[in-house]
C-alpha positions as CSV (number, residue, x, y, z in Angstrom):
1,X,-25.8,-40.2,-1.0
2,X,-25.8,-42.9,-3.5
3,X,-23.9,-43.2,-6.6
4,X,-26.1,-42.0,-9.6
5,X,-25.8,-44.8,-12.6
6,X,-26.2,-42.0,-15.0
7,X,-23.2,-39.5,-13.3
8,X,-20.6,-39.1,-16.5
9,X,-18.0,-37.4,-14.4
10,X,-16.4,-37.9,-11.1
11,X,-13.7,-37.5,-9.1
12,X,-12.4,-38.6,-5.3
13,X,-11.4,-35.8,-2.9
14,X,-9.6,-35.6,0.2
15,X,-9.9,-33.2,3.1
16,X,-7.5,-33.8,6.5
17,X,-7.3,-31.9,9.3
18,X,-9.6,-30.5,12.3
19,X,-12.8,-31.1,9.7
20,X,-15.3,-32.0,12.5
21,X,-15.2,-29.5,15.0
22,X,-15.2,-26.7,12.7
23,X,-17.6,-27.9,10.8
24,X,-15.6,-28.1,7.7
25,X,-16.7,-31.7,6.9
26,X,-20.1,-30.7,6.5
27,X,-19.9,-27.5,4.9
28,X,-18.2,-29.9,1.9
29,X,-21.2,-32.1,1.8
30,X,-23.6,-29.3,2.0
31,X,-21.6,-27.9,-1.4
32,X,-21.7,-30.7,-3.5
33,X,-25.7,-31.1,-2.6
34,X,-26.1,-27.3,-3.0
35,X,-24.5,-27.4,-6.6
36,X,-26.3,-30.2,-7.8
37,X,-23.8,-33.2,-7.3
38,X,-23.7,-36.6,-5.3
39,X,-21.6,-37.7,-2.9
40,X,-20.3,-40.8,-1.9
41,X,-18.7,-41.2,1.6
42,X,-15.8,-43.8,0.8
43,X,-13.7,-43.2,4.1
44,X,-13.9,-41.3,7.6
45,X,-11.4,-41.5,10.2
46,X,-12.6,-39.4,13.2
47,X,-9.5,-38.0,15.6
48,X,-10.1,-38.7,19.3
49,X,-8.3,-36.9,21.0
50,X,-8.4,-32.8,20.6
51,X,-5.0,-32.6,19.2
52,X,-5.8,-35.3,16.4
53,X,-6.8,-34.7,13.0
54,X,-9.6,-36.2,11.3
55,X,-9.4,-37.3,7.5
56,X,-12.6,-37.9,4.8
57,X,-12.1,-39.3,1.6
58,X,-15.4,-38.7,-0.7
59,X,-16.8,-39.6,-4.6
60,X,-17.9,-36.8,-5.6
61,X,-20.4,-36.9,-9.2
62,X,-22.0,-34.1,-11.1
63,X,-23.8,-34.6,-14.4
64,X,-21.0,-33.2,-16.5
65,X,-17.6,-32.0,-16.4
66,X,-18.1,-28.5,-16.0
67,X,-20.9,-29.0,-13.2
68,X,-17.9,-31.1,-11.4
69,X,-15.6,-28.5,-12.2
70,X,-17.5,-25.9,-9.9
71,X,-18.3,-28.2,-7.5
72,X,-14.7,-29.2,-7.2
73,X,-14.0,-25.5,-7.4
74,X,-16.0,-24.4,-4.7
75,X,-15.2,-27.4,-1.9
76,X,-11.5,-26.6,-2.8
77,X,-12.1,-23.1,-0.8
78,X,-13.0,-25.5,2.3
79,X,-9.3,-27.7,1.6
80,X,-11.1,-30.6,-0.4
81,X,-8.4,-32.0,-3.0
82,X,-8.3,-34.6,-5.2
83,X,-6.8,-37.5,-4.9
84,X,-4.6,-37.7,-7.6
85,X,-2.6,-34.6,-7.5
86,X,-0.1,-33.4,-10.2
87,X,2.2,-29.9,-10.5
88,X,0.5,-26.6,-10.9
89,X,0.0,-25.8,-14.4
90,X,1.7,-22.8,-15.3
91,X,1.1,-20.7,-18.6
92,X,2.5,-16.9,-19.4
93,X,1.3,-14.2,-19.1
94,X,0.2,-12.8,-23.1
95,X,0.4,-9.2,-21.8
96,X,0.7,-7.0,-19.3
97,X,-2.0,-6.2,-16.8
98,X,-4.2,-9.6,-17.6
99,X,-4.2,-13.1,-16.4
100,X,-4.2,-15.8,-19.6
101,X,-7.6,-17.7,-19.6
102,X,-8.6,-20.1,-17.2
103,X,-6.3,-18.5,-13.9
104,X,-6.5,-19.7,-10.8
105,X,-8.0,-17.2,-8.5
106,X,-7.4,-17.1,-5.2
107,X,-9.1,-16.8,-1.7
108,X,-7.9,-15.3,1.3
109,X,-6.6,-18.6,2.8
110,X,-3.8,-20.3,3.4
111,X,-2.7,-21.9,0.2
112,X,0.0,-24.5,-1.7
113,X,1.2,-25.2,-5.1
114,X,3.0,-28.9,-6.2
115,X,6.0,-27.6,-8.4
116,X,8.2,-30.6,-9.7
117,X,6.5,-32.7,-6.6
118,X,7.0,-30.6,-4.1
119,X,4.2,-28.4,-2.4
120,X,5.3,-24.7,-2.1
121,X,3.8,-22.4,0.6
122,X,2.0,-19.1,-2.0
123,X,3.1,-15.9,-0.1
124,X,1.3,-12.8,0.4
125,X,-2.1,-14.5,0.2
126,X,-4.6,-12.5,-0.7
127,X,-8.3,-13.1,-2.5
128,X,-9.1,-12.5,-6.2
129,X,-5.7,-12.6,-7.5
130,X,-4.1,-15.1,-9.4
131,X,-0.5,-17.1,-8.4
132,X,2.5,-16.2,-10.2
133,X,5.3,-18.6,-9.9
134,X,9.2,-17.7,-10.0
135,X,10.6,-21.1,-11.1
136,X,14.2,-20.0,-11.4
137,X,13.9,-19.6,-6.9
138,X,11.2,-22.4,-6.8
139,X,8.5,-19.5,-5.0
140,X,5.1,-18.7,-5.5
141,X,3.3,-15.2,-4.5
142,X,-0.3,-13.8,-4.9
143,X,-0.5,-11.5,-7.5
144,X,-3.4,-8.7,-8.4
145,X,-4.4,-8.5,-12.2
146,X,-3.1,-5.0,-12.3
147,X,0.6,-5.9,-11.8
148,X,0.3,-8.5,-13.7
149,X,3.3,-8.5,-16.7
150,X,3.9,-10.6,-19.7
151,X,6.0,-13.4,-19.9
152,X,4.7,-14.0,-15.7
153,X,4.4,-17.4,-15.1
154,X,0.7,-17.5,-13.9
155,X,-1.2,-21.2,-12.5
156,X,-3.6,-22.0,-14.9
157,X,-6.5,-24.5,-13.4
158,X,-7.3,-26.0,-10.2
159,X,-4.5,-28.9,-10.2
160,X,-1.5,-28.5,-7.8
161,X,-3.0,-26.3,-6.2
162,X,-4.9,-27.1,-2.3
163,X,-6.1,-24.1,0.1
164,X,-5.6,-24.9,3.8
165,X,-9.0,-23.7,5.6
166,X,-8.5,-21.6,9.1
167,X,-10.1,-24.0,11.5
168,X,-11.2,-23.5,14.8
169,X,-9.3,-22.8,17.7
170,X,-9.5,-25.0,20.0
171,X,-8.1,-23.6,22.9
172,X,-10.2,-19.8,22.4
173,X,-12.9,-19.2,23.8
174,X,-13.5,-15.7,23.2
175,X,-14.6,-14.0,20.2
176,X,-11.8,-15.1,18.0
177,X,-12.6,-18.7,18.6
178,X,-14.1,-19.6,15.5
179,X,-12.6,-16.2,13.8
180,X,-15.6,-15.1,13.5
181,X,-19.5,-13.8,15.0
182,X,-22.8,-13.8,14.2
183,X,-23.7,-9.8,13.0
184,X,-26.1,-8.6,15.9
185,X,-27.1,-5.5,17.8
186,X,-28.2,-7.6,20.7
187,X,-24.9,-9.3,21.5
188,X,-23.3,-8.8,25.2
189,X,-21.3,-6.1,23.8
190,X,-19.0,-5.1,26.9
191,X,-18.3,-8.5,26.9
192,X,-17.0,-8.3,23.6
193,X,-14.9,-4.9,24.0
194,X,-13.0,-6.9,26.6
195,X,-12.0,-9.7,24.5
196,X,-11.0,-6.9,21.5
197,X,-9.0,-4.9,24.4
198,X,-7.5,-8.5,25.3
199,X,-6.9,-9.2,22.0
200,X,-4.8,-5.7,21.5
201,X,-3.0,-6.2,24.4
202,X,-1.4,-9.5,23.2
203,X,-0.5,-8.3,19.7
204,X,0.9,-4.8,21.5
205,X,3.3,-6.9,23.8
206,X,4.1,-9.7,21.0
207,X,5.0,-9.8,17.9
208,X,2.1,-8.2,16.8
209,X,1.2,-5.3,14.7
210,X,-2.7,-3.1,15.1
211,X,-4.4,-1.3,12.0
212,X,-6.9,0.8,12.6
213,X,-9.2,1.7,9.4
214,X,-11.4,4.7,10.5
215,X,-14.1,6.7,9.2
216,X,-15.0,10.5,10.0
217,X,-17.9,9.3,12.2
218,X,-15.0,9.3,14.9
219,X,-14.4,12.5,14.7
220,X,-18.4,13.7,14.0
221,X,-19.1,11.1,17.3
222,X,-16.7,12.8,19.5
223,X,-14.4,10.1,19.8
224,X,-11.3,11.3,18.3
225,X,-9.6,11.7,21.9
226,X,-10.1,7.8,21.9
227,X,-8.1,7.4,19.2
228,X,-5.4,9.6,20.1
229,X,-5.2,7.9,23.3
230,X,-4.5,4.6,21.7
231,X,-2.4,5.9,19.0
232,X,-0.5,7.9,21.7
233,X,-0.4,4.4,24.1
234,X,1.0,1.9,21.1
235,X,-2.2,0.1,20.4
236,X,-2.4,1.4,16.7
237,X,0.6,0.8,14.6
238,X,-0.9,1.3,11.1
239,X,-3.9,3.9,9.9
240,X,-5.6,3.3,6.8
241,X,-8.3,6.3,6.2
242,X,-9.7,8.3,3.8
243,X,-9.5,12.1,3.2
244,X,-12.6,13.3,5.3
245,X,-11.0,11.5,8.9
246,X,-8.2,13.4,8.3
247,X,-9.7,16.9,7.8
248,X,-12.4,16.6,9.9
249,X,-9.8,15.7,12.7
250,X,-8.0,18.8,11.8
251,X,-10.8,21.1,11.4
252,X,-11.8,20.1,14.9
253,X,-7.8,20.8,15.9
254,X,-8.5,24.2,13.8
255,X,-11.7,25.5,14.6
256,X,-13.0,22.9,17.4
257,X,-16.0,22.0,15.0
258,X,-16.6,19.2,12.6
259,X,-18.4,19.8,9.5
260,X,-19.2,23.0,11.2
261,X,-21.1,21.8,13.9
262,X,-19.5,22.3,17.5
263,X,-17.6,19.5,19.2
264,X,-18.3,21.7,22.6
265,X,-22.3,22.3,22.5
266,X,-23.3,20.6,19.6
267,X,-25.0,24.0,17.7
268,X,-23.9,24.8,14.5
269,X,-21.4,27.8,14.2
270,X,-21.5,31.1,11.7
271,X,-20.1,30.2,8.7
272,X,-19.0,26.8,9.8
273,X,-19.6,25.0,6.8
274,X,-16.2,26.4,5.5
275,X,-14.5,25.2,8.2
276,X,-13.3,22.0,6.5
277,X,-12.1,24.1,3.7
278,X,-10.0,26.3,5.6
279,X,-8.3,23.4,7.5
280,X,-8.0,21.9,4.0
281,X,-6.5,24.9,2.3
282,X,-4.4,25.8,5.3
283,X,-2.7,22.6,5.0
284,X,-2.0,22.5,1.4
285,X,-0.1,25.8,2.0
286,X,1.9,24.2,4.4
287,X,2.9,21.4,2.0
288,X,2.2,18.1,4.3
289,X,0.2,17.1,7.8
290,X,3.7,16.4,9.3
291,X,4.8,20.0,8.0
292,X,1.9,21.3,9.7
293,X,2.7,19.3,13.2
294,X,6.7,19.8,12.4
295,X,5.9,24.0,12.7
296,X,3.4,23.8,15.4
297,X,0.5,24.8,13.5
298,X,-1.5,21.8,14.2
299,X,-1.3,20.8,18.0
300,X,-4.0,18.1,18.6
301,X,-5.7,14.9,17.3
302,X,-5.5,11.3,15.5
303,X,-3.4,13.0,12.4
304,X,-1.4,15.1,15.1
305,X,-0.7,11.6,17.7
306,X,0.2,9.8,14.3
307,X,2.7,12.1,13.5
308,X,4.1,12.9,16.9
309,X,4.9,8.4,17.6
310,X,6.0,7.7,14.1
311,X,3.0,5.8,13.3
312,X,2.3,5.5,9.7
313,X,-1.2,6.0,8.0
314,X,-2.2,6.1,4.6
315,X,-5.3,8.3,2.7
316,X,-7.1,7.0,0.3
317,X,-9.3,9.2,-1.7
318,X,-12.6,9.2,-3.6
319,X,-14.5,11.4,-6.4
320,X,-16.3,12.9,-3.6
321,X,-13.4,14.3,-2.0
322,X,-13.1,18.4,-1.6
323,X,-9.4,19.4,-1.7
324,X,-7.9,17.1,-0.9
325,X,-5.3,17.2,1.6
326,X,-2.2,17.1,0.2
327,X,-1.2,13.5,1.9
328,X,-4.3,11.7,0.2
329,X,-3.7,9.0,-2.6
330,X,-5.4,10.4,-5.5
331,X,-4.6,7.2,-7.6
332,X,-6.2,3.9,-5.9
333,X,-4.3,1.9,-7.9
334,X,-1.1,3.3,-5.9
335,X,-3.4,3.5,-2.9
336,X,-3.8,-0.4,-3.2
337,X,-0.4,-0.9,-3.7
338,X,0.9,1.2,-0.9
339,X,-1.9,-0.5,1.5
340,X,-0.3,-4.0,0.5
341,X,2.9,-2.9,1.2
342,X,2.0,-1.6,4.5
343,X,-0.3,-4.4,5.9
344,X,3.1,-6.7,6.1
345,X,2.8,-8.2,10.0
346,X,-0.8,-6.6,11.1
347,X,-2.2,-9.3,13.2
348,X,-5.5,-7.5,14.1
349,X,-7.3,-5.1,12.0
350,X,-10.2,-3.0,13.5
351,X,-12.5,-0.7,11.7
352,X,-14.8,1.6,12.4
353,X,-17.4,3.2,10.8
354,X,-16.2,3.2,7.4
355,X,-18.3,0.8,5.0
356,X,-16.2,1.3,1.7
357,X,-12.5,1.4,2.9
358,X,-13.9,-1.5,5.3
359,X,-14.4,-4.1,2.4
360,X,-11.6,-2.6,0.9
361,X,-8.9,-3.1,3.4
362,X,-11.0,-6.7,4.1
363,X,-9.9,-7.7,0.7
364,X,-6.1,-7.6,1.2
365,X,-6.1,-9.2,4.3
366,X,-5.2,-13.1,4.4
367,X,-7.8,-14.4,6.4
368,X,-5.2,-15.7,9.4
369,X,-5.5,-11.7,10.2
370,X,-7.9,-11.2,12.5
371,X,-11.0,-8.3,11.7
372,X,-12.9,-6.5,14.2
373,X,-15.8,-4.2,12.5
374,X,-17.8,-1.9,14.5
375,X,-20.5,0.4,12.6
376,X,-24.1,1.4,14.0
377,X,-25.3,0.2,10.3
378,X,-25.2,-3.8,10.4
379,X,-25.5,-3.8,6.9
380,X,-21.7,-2.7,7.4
381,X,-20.2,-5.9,9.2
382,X,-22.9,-8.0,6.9
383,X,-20.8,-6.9,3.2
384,X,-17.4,-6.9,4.7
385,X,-18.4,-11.0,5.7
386,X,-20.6,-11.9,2.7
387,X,-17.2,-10.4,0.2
388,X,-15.2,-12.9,1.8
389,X,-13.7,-11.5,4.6
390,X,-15.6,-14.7,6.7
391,X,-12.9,-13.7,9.8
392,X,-14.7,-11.0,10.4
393,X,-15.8,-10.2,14.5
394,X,-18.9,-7.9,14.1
395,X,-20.1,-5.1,16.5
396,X,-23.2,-2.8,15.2
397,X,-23.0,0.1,18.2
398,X,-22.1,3.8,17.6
399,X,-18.9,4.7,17.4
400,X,-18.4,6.5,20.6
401,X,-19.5,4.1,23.5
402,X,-17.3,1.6,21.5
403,X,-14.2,3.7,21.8
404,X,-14.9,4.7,25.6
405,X,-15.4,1.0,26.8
406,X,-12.5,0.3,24.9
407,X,-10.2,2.9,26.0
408,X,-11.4,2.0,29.6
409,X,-10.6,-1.8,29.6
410,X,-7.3,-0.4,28.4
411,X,-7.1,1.6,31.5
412,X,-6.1,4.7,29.1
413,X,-9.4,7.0,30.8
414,X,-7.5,9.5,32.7
């Protein structure tokens, strides 16, 4: 575009890096037009070789300062920086539990912060939290507005600061080539299950860890002796779920029903609808699910294989819960907290038919973590992608087939 006569604020940007072939380049032009601003090209230098980086140097103009401010704002998210770069800003905290006006809030990408000239590496990256900075060790961390204190050193503005976009991978050619896939029904999807079984296979015999975030449709579907299987095998090594996985898997263990309908025939049973109660209540007498396993009352399933290899799983509740079980986070404030604690090295994070813990877990997940979603709704995959978590490999298929195939190109059928 041209340079407007009548722009009254502007400012040069930068992006570097592997901006052509994914698309990055353009998705920063498309911005600035999208917003309202102009754009002036003033240099391109185009690697030619795969292993070369590629570097753009752009005027960009918007009508006034705070149109440029979202513009620069927004292209930030895709690594554009200005030119002129100064330290972080840095302002404290008033009180606790707040960020001061004007906070930098983050995305789920790889970012860095100039302190004193240096750039700084922000760890535990996360999106919409702000960056608190420990100038006494020189470190910066992500940091949710909830553990916010006063007297926190918290960046203020978008100077110092410069988000490193995930790019493409160049040498993938499977689903996690781009890190992420088009939402459709109609997709190859064995094809697909092959690449996620690959996938699990290479973070089971690396340095790799596997969450699984599950909803009760496994259970209801049938497929819980999929997941045992892979618990039982080492291909989940973190379960986030919420109280009704849980109890339906033990009222199936119980009663061989779930929500009172019979995992043999598929009728509904005499007074089956209290089923779930009478697991619930018969674990809450016990004290604890690994009480319950530890004393032989509960023999079988996902809770059961979890307790039995030492694999550690965390329930969330809701307002909606009945009970609960006595091992489900009542408080989702501690629930979050607990989740970020235990997400520390997960590599791959697949979920499956859950919609809410779905976005939920999507949130705390940098966005170097790669995300399967599978959910027979697409509207599923579509919310966990469109709330950021742009990683995001979508599969819309019932539960069940999903968990055969994938059990099977694991070669854990029996």
């Amino acid at each position: 575009m041209e340079r407007s006569n009548n722009s009254v604020a502007s400012e040069e940007v930068e992006v570097a890096g592997h901006i052509i072939d994914s698309l990055l380049l353009p998705k920063i032009l498309d911005e600035i037009a999208s917003l309202g601003g102009r754009f002036d090209i003033q240099e391109v230098r185009v690697g030619h070789r795969r292993t070369d980086p590629s570097y753009a140097r752009l005027l960009v103009e918007a009508d006034d300062e705070s149109q440029l401010d979202r513009i620069l704002s927004e292209i930030g998210q895709h690594g554009a920086i200005p030119v002129r770069q100064g330290d972080c800003r840095l302002e404290e905290a008033d009180m606790d539990g707040a960020f001061p006006e004007n906070f930098y809030s983050t995305t789920n990408q790889e970012t860095e912060v100039r302190i004193a000239g240096h750039w700084l590496p922000v760890s535990l990256q996360e999106m919409d939290c702000g960056i608190r900075v420990a100038p006494a060790s020189n470190s910066a961390e992500c940091v949710p507005m909830v553990e916010v204190r006063k007297g926190d050193s918290i960046i203020v503005g978008r100077a110092g600061v410069r988000v490193k976009p995930v790019g493409r991978d160049r040498e993938r050619h499977d689903a996690f080539g781009f890190m992420n896939s088009a939402v459709s029904s109609e997709k190859p999807k064995h094809v697909t299950v092959r690449e996620i079984a690959a996938e699990m296979r290479r973070a089971k015999e690396g340095d790799g860890r596997i969450l699984l975030v599950g909803g009760p449709a496994i259970v209801h579907t049938g497929s819980r002796d999929h997941v045992s299987a892979l618990i039982r095998n080492g291909y989940v090594n973190v379960l986030f779920a919420g109280n009704a996985l849980a109890t339906h898997d033990i009222e199936q263990s119980f009663y061989e029903t779930s929500l009172g309908i019979s995992m043999k025939h598929g009728g509904g049973i005499e007074e089956g609808h209290e089923h779930h109660l009478r697991s619930i209540n018969r674990i809450r007498r016990i004290g604890s699910i690994r009480q319950a396993v530890d004393e032989g009352v509960l023999k079988s399933g996902i809770m059961y294989e979890c307790v039995k290899h030492d694999v550690p799983f965390l329930l969330a509740g809701s307002i909606r819960d009945d009970g609960p079980l006595p091992d489900v986070i009542t408080d989702t404030i501690d629930a979050q907290r607990r989740m970020r604690e235990m997400i520390g090295g997960v590599t791959l994070a697949v979920m499956v038919a859950t919609t809410l813990h779905s976005i939920a877990v999507g949130n705390l997940l940098p966005a170097r973590v790669k995300v399967v979603c599978v959910d027979i709704n697409p509207a599923t995959v579509i919310k966990l992608a469109d709330r950021g978590t742009f990683q995001t490999v979508g599969l819309v298929t019932d539960v069940e087939p999903f968990l055969r195939v994938l059990t099977g190109e694991l070669g854990l059928i029996q």
